[in-house]
C-alpha positions in Angstrom: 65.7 156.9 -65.6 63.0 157.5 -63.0 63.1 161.4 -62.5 63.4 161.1 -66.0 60.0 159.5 -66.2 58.4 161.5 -63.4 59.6 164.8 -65.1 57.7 164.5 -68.5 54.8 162.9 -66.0 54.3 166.3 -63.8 54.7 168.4 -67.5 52.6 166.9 -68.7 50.2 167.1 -65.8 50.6 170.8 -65.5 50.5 171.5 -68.9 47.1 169.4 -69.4 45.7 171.8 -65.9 46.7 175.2 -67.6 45.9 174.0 -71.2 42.5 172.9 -70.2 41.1 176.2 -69.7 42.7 177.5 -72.9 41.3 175.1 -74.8 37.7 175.5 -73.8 37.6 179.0 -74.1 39.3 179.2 -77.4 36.2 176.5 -78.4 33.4 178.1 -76.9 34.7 181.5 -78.8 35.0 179.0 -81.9 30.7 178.7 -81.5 30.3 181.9 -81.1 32.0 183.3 -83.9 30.2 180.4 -86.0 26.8 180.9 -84.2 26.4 184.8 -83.6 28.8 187.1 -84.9 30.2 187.9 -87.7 33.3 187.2 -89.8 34.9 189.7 -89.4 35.7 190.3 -85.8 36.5 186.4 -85.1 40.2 186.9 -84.6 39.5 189.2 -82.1 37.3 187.3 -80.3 39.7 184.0 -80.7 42.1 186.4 -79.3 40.2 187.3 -76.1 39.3 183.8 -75.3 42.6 182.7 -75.8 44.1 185.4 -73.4 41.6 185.0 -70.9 41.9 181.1 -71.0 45.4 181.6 -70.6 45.1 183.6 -67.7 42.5 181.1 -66.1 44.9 178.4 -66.7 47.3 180.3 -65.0 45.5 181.5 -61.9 44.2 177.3 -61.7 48.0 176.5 -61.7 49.0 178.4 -59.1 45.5 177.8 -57.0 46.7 174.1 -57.1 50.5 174.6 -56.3 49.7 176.8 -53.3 47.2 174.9 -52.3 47.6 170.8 -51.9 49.9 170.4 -54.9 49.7 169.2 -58.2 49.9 165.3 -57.5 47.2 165.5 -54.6 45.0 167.4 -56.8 44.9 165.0 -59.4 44.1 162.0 -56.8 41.3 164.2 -55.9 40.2 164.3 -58.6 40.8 160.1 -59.8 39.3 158.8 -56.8 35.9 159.1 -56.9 33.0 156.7 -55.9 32.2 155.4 -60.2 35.6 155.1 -60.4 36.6 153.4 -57.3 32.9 151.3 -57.3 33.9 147.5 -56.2 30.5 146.4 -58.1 32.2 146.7 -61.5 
């Protein structure tokens, strides 16, 4: 039951590090097609975010599995000094 658990953990966790990058680009290309350009050429700009926040997500993914891996990353990023503060 516990690989179990600690398989959808790490999926999800490695989906959430390649998705993030995806998802910013694709909503950054969102403003711009609402702010700037116009109608007309927004799939292709949603298009080109999306690939190249797909290929960001990518390259992060395999930054983080070559370099510390994936579980050390994410305690890297969890322990810092607001969230950690003995005060509170």
């Amino acid at each position: 039951m516990m690989k179990i658990v600690e398989w959808v953990m790490v999926t999800l966790l490695w989906g959430a590090l390649c998705l993030a990058p995806l998802l910013l680009l694709l909503a950054l290309g969102a403003l711009l097609c609402l702010g700037l350009l116009a109608q007309a050429s927004w799939p292709w700009v949603m298009a080109g975010a999306g690939l190249l926040g797909l290929g960001l997500g990518i390259w992060l993914a395999e930054r983080v599995r070559h370099g510390n891996g994936l579980v050390s990353f994410y305690g890297k990023l969890m322990n810092n000094r607001e969230l950690n503060d003995p005060k509170n």
